[in-house]
C-alpha positions in Angstrom: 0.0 0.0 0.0 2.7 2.3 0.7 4.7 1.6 -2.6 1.4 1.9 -4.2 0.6 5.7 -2.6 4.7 6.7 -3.1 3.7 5.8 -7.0 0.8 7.7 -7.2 2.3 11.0 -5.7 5.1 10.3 -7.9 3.2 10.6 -11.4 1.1 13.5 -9.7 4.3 15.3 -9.2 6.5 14.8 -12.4 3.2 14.8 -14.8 2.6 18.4 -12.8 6.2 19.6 -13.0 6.7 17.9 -16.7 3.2 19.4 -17.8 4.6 23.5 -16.5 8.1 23.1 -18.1 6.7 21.8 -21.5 3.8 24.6 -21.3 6.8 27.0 -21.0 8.5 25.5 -24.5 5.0 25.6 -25.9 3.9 28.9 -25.1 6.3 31.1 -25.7 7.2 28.8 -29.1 3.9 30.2 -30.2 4.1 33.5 -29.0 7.2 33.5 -31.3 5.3 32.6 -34.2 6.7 29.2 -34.2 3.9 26.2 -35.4 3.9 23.1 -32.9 2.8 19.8 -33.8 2.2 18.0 -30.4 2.7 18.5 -27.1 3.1 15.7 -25.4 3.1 14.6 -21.7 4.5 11.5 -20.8 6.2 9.0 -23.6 5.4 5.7 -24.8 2.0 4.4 -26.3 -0.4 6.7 -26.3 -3.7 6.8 -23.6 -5.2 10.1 -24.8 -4.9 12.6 -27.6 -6.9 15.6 -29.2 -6.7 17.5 -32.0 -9.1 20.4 -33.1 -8.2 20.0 -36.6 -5.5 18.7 -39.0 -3.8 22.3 -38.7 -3.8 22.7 -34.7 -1.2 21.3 -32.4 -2.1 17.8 -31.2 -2.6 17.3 -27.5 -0.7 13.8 -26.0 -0.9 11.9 -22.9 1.7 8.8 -23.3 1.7 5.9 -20.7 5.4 6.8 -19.2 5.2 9.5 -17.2 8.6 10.5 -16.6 9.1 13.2 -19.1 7.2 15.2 -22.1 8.1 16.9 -25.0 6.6 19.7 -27.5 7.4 18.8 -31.3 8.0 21.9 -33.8 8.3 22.7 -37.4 11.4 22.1 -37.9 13.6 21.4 -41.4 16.7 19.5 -39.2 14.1 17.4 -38.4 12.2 16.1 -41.6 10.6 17.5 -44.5 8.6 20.7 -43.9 6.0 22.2 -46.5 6.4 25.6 -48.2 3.7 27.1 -46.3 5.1 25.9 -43.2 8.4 27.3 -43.7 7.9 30.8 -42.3 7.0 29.2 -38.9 10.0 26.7 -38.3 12.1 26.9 -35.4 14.9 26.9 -37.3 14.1 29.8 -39.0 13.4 32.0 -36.1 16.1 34.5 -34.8 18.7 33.8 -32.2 16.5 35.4 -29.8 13.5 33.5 -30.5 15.0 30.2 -30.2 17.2 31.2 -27.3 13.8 32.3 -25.4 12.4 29.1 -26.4 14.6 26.9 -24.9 14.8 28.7 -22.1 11.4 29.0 -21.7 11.2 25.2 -19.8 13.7 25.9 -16.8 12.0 29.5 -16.2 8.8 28.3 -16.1 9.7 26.0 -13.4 10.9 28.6 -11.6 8.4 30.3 -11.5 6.4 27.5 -10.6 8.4 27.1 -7.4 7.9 30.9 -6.6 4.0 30.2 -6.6 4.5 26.8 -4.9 6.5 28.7 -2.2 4.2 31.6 -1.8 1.4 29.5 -1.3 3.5 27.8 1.5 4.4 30.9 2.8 0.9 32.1 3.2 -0.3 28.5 4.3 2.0 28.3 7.0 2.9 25.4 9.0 3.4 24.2 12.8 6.7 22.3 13.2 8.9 22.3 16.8 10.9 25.4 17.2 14.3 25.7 16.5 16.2 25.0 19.8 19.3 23.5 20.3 19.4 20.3 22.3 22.6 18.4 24.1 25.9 19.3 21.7 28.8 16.1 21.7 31.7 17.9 22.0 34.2 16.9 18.7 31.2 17.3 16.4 31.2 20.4 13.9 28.7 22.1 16.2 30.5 22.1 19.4 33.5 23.6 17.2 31.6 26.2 16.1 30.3 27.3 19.8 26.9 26.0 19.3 25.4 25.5 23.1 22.1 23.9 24.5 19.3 25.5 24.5 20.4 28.4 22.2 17.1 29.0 18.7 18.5 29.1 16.0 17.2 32.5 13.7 18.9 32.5 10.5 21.0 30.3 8.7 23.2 31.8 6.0 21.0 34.6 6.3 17.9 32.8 5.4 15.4 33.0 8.0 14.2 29.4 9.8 11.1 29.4 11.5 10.8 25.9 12.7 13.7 23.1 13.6 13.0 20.9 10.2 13.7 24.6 8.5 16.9 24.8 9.9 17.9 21.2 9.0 16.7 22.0 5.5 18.4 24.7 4.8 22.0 23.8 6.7 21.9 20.9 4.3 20.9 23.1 1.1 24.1 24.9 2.4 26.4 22.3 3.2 28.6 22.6 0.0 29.3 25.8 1.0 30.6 25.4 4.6 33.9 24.3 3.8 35.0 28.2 4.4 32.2 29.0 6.8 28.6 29.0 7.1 27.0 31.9 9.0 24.1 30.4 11.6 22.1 33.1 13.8 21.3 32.0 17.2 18.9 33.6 19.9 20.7 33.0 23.4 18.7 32.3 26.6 18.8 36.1 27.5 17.6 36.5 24.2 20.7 38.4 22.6 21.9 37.3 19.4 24.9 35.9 18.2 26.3 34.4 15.3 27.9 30.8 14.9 30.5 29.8 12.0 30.3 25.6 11.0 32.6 24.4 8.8 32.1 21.6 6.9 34.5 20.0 4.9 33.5 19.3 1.5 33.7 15.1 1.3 31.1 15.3 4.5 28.9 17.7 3.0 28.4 14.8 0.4 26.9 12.2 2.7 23.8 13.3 4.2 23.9 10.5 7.0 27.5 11.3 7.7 26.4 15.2 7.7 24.0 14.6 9.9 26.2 12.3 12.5 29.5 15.0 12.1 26.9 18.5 12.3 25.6 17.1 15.9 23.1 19.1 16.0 19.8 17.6 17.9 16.5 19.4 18.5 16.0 20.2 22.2 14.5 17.3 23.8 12.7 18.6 27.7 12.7 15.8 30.5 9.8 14.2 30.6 9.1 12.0 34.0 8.4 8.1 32.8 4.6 8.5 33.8 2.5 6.0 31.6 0.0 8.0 29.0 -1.2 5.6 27.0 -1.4 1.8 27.1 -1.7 -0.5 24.2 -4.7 -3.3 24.4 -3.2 -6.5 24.7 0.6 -5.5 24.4 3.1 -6.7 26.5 2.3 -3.8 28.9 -1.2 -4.7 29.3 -0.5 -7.7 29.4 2.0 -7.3 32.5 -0.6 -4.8 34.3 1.0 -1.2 33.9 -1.8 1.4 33.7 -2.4 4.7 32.9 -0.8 6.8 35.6 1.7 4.4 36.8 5.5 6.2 37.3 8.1 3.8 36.1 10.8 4.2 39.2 13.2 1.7 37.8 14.3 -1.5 35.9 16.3 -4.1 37.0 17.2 -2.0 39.7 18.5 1.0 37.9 16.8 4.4 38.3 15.2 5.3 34.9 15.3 9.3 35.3 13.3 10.3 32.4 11.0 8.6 29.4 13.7 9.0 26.8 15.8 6.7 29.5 13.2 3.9 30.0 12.4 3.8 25.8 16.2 3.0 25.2 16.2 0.5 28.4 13.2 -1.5 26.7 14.6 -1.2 22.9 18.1 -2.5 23.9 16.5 -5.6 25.6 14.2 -7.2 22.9 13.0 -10.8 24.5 14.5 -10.4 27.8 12.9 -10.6 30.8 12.9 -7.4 33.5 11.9 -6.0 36.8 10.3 -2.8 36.5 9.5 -1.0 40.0 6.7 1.5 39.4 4.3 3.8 41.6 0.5 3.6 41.3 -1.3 5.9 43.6 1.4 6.4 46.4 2.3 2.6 46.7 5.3 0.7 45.0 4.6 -2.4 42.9 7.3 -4.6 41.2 6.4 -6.5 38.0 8.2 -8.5 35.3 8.1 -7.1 32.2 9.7 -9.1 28.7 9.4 -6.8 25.4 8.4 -8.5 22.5 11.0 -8.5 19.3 10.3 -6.2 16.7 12.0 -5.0 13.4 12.7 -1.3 13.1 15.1 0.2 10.6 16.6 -3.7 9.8 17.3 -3.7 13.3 15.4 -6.2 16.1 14.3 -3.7 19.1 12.0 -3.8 21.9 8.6 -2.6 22.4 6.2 -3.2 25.2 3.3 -1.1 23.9 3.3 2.4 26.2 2.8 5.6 25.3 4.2 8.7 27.7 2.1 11.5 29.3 3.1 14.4 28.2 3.2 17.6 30.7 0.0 20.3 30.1 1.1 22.8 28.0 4.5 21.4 27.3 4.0 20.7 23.7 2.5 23.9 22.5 5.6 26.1 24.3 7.9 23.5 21.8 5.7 24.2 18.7 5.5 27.4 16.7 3.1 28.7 14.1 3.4 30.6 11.1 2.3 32.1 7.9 3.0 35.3 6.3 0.9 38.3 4.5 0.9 37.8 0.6 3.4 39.9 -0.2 5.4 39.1 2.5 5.2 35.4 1.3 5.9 36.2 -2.2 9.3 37.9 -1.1 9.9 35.0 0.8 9.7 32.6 -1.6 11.6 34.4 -3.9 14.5 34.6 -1.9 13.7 30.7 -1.3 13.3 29.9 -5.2 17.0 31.9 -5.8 18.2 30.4 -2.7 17.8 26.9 -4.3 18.7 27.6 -7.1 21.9 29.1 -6.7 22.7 25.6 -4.2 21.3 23.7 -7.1 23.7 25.2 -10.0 27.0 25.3 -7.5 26.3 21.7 -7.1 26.0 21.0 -10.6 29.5 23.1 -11.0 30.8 20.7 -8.2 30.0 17.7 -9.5 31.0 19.1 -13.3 35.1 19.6 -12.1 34.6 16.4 -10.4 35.0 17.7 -6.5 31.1 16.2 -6.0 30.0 13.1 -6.1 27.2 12.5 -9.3 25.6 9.7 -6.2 24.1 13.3 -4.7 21.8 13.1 -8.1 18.1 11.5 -7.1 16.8 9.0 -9.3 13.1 8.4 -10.2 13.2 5.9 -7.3 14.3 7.7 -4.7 11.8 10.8 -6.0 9.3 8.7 -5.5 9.8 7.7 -2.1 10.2 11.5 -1.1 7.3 12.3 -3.2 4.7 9.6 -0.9 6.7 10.6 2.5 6.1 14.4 2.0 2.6 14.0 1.1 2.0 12.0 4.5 2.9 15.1 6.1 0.1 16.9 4.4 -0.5 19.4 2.0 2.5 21.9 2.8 4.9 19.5 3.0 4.2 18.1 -0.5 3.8 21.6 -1.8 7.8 22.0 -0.7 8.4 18.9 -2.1 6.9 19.9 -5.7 8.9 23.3 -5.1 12.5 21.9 -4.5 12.3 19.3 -7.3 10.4 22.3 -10.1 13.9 24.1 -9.1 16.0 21.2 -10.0 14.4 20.8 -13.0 
């Protein structure tokens, strides 16, 4: 079912993007005065095609959808008729064809622009940017980074939520190997600036990226009070209710939830005391978490949930959206932004100092294409907007 919903956002998203970047060859090839013969969405056999007459451009959808084309008058390529001659593209000035070509690539940019300003103006909830626990020896602890510190701006691109931030730093990763400006609100709320450096082989290798940066969202401490239990797991199964404080397991304190989770995924199958507190008493009970497979690896899972503090969750969340004109600056600066990361990358990989393994197939595009539209509607909508600008 999943492969099946990744598919269908996939062919929503490239016969979207396919169908703007062709519209672009197509209209401006007829502003030009240039005749077009089909336009044609897709490739392959044919599903559905019209034609007003034997003189207007036919209309194609083809059963691949991983690509389109718009077919001109043309002598390099065949025969054309006398009449016809005046309106080949090979016959147009430099200008004309230059615009024409060009039109495809703009078009998507512009497409990302309106994508982005309908974001904008949407808005979204997501955590806010705060800095959890830094290792020291990663990249962030060498640039100063320090817990608890909200991150405002990174390389001068304003992030309103964490996943922004992540987002972005990677956008910008290529460019760290000098320095890579990140603007941080402090706890007294002044503001300060942080330099990462990222060499370039790192910035290559998203997971390794991601391990080396070290930078974590801020995580609070959250007691190990039961919220939810789930009917006939292991939990329920062992007695733990709603309520019930986990004090400790096999006689080690568990100080927080985040504590207990890792105790009971790191002991898949084996059998524990847990010591909890239910309504001022203290009850021991054996506990054995049942094997499951997360991520290729075998983990634990009892089948708990955690109750979360009143009120905690909203101060971690933050919701925006912008006026309409202040979204369409915004995603201006976002469409050249990505742009700009898009065509140093290409310049990268061209003299050979990036790896071509940072190119997305239609594979992997397709699994980004079903995960984003999970999210919902924004999320997809950024999705469609960073792809249009890769195009």
């Amino acid at each position: 079912m999943e492969t099946l919903s990744a598919l269908f956002y996939f062919i929503v998203a490239i016969s979207l993007l396919v169908a703007i970047h062709e519209f672009g060859h197509f209209w401006v090839a007829r502003k030009t005065g240039v005749k077009v013969l089909r336009f044609s969405i897709g490739f392959g056999n044919v599903i559905w095609k019209y034609q007003k007459d034997s003189a207007s451009t036919e209309y194609v959808l083809s059963a691949i959808p991983l690509g389109g084309y718009v077919k001109m008058v043309d002598e390099r390529e065949g025969e054309v008729d006398s009449e016809n001659l005046p309106y080949a593209f090979n016959r147009q000035p430099l200008w004309a064809r230059s615009a024409i070509v060009a039109a495809g690539p703009v078009f998507n940019l512009v497409l990302a622009v309106v994508l982005y300003w309908g974001v904008f103006m949407l808005g979204e909830t997501g955590q806010r940017p705060i800095v959890g626990s830094v290792e020291s020896g990663t990249l962030a602890a060498q640039a100063g980074f320090v817990e608890g510190e909200e991150v405002v701006k990174v390389n001068g691109i304003k992030t309103q939520t964490w996943r922004e931030t992540i987002e972005t730093l990677f956008a910008s990763a290529m460019d760290a190997d000098e320095g890579l400006p990140v603007e941080v609100k402090t706890a007294d709320g002044s503001l300060l600036t942080h330099t990462l450096v990222i060499p370039l082989d790192v910035s290559q290798e998203p997971e390794r990226l991601f391990k080396e940066l070290g930078l974590k969202a801020w995580q609070p401490t959250i007691p190990a009070v039961i919220g939810r239990v789930i009917e006939n797991s292991v939990a329920a199964q062992a007695g733990l209710q709603i309520g019930d404080l986990i004090l400790s397991a096999d006689e080690l304190v568990v100080n927080d939830w985040v504590a207990w989770v890792k105790y009971v995924q790191e002991r898949p199958g084996q059998t524990m005391s847990v010591l909890i507190e239910r309504d001022g008493r203290t009850l021991s009970l054996s506990l054995t978490p049942e094997s499951v497979i997360d991520n290729e690896k075998i983990t634990g899972k009892v089948g708990l949930g955690v109750q979360v503090p009143e009120g905690l969750r909203e101060s971690m969340m933050v919701e925006y959206s912008l006026s309409p004109l202040d979204a369409l600056s915004a995603a201006i600066e976002r469409t050249w932004y990505y742009s700009g990361a898009t065509l140093k990358m290409m310049g990268y990989m061209f003299v050979g100092k990036a790896s071509v393994d940072n190119l997305s197939g239609p594979i992997s595009i397709a699994k980004y294409a079903g995960k984003s539209a999970e999210m919902g509607l924004v999320s997809f909508l950024k999705f469609l907007a960073v792809v249009s600008v890769s195009l």
